[in-house]
VOKEDREN-126116 format. One record per residue: x, y, z of N, C-alpha, C in turn. Coordinates in steps of 0.05 Angstrom, whole numbers. Layout:
<nodes>
NODE X Y Z X Y Z X Y Z
...
</nodes>
This chain:
<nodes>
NODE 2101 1949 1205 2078 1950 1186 2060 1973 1194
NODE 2053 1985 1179 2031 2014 1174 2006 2002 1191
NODE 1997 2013 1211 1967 2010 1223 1957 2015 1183
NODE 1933 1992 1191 1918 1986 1164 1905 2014 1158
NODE 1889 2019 1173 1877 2046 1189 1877 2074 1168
NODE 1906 2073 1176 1924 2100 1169 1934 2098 1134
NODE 1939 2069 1130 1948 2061 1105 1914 2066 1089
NODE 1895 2062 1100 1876 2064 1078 1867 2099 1064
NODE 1871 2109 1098 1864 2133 1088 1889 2153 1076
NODE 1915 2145 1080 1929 2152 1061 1926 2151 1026
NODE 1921 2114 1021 1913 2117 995 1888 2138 982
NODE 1868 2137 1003 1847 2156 999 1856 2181 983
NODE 1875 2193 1003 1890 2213 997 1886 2213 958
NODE 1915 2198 948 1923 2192 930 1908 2184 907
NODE 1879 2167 917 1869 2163 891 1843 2194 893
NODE 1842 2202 904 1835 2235 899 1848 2248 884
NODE 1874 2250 887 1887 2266 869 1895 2254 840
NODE 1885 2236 839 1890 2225 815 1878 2223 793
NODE 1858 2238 802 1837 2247 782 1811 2236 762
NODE 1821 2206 771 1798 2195 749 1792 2177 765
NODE 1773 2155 768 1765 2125 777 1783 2110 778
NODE 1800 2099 801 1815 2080 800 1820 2069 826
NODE 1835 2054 837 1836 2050 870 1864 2029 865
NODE 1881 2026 894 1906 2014 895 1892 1979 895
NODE 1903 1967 884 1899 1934 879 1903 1928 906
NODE 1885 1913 923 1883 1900 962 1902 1878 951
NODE 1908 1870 923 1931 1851 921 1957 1850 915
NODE 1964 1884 920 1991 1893 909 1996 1892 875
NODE 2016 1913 868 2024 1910 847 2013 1940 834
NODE 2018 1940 805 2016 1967 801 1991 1980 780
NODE 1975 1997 782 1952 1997 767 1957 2023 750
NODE 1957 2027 727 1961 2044 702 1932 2058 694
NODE 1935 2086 698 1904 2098 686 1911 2126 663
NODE 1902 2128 650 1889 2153 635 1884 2166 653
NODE 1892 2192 656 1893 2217 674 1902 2240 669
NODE 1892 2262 653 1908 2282 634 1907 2304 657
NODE 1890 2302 674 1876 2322 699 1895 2315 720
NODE 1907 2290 725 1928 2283 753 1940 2306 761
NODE 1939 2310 795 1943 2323 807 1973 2302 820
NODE 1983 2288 815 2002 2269 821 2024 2275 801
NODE 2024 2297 784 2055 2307 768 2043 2328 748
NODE 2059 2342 736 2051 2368 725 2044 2360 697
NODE 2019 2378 687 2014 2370 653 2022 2357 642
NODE 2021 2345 627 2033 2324 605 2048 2304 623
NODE 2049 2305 639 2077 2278 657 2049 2258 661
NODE 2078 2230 670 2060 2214 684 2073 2216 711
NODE 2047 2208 726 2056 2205 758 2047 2177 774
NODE 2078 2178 786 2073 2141 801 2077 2151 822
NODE 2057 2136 846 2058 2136 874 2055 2108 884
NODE 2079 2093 904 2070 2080 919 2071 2087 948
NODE 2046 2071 950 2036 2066 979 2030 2042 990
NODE 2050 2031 1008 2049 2002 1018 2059 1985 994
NODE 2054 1969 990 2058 1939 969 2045 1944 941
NODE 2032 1974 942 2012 1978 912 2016 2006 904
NODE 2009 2005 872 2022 2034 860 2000 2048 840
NODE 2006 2069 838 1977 2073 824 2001 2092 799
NODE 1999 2090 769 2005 2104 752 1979 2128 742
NODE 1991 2147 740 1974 2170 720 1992 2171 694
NODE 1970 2171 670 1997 2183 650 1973 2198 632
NODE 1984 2217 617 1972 2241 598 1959 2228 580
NODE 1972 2203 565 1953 2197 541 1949 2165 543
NODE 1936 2147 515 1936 2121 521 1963 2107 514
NODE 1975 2123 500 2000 2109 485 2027 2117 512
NODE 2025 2137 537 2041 2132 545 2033 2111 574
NODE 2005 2110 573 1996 2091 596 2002 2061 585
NODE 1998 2066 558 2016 2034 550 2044 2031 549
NODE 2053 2048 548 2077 2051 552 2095 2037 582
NODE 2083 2054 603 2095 2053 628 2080 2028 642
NODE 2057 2020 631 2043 2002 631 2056 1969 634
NODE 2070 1975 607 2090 1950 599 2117 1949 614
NODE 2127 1967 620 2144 1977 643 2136 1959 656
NODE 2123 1969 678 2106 1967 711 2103 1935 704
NODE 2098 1922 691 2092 1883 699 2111 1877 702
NODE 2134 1890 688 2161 1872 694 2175 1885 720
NODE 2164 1894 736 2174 1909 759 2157 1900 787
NODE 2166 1897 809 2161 1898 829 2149 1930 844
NODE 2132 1933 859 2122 1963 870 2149 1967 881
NODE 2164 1966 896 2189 1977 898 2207 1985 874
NODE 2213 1978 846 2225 1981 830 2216 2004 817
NODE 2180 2005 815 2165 2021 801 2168 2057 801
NODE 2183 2062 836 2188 2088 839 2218 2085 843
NODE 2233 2068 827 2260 2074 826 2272 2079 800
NODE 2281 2103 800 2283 2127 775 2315 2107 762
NODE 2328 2093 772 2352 2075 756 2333 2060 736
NODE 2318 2051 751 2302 2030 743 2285 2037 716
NODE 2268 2046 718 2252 2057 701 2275 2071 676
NODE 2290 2089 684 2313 2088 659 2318 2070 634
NODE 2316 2046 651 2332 2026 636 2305 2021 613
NODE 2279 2028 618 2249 2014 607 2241 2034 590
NODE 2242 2056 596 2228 2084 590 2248 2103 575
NODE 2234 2118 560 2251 2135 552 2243 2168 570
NODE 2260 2168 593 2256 2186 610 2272 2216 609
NODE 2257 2237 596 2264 2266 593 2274 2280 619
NODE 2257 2278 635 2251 2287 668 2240 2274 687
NODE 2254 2289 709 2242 2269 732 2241 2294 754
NODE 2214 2290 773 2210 2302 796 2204 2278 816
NODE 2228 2279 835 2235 2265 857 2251 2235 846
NODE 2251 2213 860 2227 2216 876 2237 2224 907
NODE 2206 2222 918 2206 2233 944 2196 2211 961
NODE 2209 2209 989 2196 2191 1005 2163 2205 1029
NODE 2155 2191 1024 2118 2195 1039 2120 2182 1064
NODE 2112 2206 1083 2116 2193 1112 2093 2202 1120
NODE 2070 2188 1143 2047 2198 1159 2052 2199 1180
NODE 2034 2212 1196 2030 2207 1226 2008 2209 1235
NODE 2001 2190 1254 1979 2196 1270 1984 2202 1291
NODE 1950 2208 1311 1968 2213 1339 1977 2204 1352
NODE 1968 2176 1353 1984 2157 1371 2013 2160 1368
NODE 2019 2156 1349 2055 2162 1349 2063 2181 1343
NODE 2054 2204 1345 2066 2237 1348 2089 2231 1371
NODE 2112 2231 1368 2128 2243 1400 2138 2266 1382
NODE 2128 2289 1404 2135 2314 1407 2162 2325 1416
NODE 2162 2342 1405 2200 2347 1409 2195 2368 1437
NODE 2209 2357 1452 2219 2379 1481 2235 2407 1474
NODE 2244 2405 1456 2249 2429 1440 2242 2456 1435
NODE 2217 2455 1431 2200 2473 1426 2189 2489 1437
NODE 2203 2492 1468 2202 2524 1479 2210 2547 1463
NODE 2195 2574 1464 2203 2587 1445 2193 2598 1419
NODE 2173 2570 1411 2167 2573 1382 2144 2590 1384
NODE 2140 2615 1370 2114 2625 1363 2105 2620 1335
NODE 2085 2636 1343 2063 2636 1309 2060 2660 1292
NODE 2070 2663 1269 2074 2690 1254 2048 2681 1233
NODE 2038 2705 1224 2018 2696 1200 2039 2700 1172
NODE 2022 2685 1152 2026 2679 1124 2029 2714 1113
NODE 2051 2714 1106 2063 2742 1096 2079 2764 1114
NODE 2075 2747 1139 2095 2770 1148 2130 2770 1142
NODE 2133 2794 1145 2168 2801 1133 2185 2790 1147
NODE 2187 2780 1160 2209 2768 1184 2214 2737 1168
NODE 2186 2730 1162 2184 2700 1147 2193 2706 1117
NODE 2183 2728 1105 2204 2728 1074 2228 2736 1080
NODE 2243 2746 1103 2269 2751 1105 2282 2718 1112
NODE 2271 2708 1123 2280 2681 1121 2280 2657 1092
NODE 2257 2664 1074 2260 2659 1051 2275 2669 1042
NODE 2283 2692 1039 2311 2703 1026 2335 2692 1035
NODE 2345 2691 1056 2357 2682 1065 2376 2652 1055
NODE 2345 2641 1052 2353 2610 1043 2353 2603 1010
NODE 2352 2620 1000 2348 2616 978 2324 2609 962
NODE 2324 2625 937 2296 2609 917 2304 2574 912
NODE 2319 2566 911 2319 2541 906 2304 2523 933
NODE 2320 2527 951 2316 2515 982 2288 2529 992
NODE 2288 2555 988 2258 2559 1000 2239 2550 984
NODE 2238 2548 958 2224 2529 932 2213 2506 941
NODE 2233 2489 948 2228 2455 951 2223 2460 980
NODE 2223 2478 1002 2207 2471 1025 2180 2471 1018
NODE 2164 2496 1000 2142 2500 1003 2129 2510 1025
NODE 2155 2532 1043 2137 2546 1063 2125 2567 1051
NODE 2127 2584 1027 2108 2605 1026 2077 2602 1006
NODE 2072 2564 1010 2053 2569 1007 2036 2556 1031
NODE 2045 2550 1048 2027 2543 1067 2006 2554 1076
NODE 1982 2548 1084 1961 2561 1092 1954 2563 1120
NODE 1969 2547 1133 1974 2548 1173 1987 2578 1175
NODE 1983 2582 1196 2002 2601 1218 2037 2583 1212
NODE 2052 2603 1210 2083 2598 1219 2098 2587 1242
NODE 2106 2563 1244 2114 2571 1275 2137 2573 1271
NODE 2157 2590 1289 2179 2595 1286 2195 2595 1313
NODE 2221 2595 1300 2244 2597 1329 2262 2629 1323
NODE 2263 2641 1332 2292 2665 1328 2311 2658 1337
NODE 2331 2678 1330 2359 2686 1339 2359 2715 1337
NODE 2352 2725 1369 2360 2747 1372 2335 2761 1353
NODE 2334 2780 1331 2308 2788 1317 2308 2771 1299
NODE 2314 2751 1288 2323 2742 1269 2306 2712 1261
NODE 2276 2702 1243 2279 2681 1245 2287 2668 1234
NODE 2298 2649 1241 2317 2618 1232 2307 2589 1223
NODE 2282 2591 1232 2274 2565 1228 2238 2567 1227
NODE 2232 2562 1214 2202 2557 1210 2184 2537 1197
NODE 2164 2530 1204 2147 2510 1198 2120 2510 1193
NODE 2102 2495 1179 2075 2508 1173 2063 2480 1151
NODE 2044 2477 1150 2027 2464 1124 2013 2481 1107
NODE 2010 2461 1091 1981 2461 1070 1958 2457 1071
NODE 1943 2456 1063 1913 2438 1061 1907 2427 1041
NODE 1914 2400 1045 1911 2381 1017 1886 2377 1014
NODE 1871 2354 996 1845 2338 1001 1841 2316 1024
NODE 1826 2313 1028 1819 2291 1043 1837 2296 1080
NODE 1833 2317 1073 1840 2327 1106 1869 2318 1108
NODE 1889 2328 1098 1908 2313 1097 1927 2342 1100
NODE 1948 2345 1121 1957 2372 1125 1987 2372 1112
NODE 1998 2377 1095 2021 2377 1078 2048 2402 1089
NODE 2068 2387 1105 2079 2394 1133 2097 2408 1103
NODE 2112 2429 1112 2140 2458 1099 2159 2462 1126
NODE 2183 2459 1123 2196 2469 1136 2226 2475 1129
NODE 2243 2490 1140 2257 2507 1131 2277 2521 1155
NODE 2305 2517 1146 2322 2527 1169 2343 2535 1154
NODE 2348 2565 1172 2367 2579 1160 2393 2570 1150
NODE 2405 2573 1130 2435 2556 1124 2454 2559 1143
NODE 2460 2578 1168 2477 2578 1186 2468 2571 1213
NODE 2445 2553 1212 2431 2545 1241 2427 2514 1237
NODE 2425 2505 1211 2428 2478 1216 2437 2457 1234
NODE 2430 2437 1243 2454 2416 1261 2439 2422 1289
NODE 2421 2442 1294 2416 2442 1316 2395 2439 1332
NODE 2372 2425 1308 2342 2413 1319 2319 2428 1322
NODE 2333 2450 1302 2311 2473 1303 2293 2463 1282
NODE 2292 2445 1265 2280 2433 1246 2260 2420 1267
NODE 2256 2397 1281 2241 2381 1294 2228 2401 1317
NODE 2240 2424 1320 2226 2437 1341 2195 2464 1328
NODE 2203 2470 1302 2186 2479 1296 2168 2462 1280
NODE 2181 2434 1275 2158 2416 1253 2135 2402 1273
NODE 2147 2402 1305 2136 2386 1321 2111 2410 1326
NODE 2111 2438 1326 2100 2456 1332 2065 2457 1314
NODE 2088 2447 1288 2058 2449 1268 2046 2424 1259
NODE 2062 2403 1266 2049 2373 1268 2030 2375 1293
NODE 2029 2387 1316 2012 2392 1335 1984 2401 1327
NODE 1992 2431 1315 1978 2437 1310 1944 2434 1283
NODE 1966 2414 1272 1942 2394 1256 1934 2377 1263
NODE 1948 2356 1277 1929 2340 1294 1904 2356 1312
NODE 1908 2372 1325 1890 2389 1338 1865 2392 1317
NODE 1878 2401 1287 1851 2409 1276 1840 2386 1259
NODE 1844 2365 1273 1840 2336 1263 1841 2321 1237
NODE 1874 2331 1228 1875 2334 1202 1907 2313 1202
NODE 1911 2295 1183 1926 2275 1181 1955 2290 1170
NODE 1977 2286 1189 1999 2302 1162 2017 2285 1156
NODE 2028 2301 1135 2037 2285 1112 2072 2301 1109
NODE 2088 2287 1108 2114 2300 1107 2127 2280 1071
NODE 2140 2294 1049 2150 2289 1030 2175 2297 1033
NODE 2189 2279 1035 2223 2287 1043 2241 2270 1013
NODE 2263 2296 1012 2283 2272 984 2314 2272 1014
NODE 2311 2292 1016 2342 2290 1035 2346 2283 1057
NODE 2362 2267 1064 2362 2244 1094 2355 2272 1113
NODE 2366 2281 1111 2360 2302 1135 2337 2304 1148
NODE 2324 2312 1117 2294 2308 1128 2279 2289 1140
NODE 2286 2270 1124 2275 2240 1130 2274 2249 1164
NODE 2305 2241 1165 2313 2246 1200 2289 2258 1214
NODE 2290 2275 1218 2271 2288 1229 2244 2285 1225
NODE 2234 2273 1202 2208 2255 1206 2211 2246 1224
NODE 2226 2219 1213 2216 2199 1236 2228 2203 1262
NODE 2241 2219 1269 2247 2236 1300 2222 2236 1308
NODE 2203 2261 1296 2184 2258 1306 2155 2239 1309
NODE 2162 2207 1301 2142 2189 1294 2135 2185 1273
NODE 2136 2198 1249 2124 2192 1223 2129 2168 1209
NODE 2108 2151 1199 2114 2128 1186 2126 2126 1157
NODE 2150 2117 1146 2147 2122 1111 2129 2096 1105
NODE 2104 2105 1084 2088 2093 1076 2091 2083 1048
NODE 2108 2105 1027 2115 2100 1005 2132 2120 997
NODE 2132 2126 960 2144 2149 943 2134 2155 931
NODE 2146 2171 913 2116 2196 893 2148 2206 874
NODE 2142 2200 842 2159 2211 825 2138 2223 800
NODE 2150 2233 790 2137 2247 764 2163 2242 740
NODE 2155 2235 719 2168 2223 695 2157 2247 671
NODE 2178 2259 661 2164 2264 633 2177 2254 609
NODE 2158 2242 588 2174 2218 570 2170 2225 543
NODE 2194 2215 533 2195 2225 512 2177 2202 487
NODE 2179 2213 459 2159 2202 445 2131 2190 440
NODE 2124 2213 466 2093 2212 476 2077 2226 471
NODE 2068 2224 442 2048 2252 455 2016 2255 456
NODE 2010 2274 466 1980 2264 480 1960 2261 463
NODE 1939 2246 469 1916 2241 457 1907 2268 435
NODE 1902 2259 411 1882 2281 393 1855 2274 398
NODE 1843 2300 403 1812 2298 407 1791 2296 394
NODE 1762 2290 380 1752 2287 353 1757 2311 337
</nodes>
């Protein structure tokens, strides 16, 4: 079970980005809001996040918050971010993720022994877009290293880097971990050695991080390095919805 602690200020997190007045039910289950501003899935979508036993919906208009609304009672918070599921209720166009939500604090940081080696490149240097190239627009896409706003930390090969790591700066002090390894270096823990580098380095700046993983891999290496999964985060875009007209 989640230190309460860590679980509160996670939700914190979440009902920030969600743009309007609302908060996760202390009695579980799932709460539906009007949110055309949600920072929890792109324009017009709705976005479901759970965290712990409770879920918070955003959706664009009132007709699709009634919508997913009617959904969500007949569902359990576990069912709520399961994209089979919701299928069967919704008339679902698209889907982003879902993704699993992992934290850490410091107490359970274990640091990877690994991480001899790793330095710190700044945001734009060429060595780090030669490694974006490398990996592809798709794979360097869904890491989200070139938008991080940390220092790089990285491992080479020879001039070459291979593996790199870095956050974001979310709200609520919340540091949003990127990482990324070259397609021919995989398998070899260069992932946990540069994530452990920049999970350090946010704790240091007393800032909570946050790792969003879809592929076991990743997962792995979360919780390698301590991270708790706390919940998921999907984005839905639905069909026969469309948004509120204004006077």
């Amino acid at each position: 079970m989640a230190d309460d602690l860590l679980l509160v200020r996670v939700r914190e997190l979440w009902v920030k980005l969600a743009g309007t007045p609302v908060e996760f039910s202390p009695s579980g289950g799932t709460r539906v809001v009007v949110a055309p501003g949600s920072r929890l899935c792109p324009p017009s979508w709705s976005g479901i996040v759970r965290i712990g036993d409770a879920a918070l919906v955003t959706a664009p208009s009132t007709r699709a918050a009634g919508m997913v609304g009617d959904a969500a009672r007949k569902m359990t918070h576990e069912e709520v971010v399961d994209i089979a599921r919701l299928r069967t209720v919704l008339p679902v166009l698209d889907v982003l993720g879902p993704a699993s939500l992992f934290y850490l604090d410091r107490d359970g940081f274990l640091p990877a022994h690994e991480g001899i080696g790793v330095e710190q490149l700044p945001i734009g240097d060429g060595d780090l877009a030669a490694l974006l190239a490398l990996a592809g627009e798709e794979e360097a896409g869904e890491s989200g290293l070139k938008d991080i706003s940390s220092p790089a930390f990285c491992l080479r090969q020879g001039d070459e880097v291979v593996a790199a790591a870095g956050y974001r700066s979310w709200p609520q002090s919340v540091a949003h971990l990127s990482v990324l390894v070259a397609p021919h270096c995989r398998g070899r823990r260069l992932a946990r050695a540069v994530a452990s580098a920049a999970v350090a380095h946010a704790l240091n700046a007393g800032l909570l991080p946050q790792w969003r993983a879809r592929p076991f891999p990743s997962q792995r290496v979360a919780l390698a390095l301590g991270f708790q999964e706390l919940g998921a985060q999907l984005g839905l875009r639905l069909g026969d919805v469309p948004l509120d007209q204004g006077p």
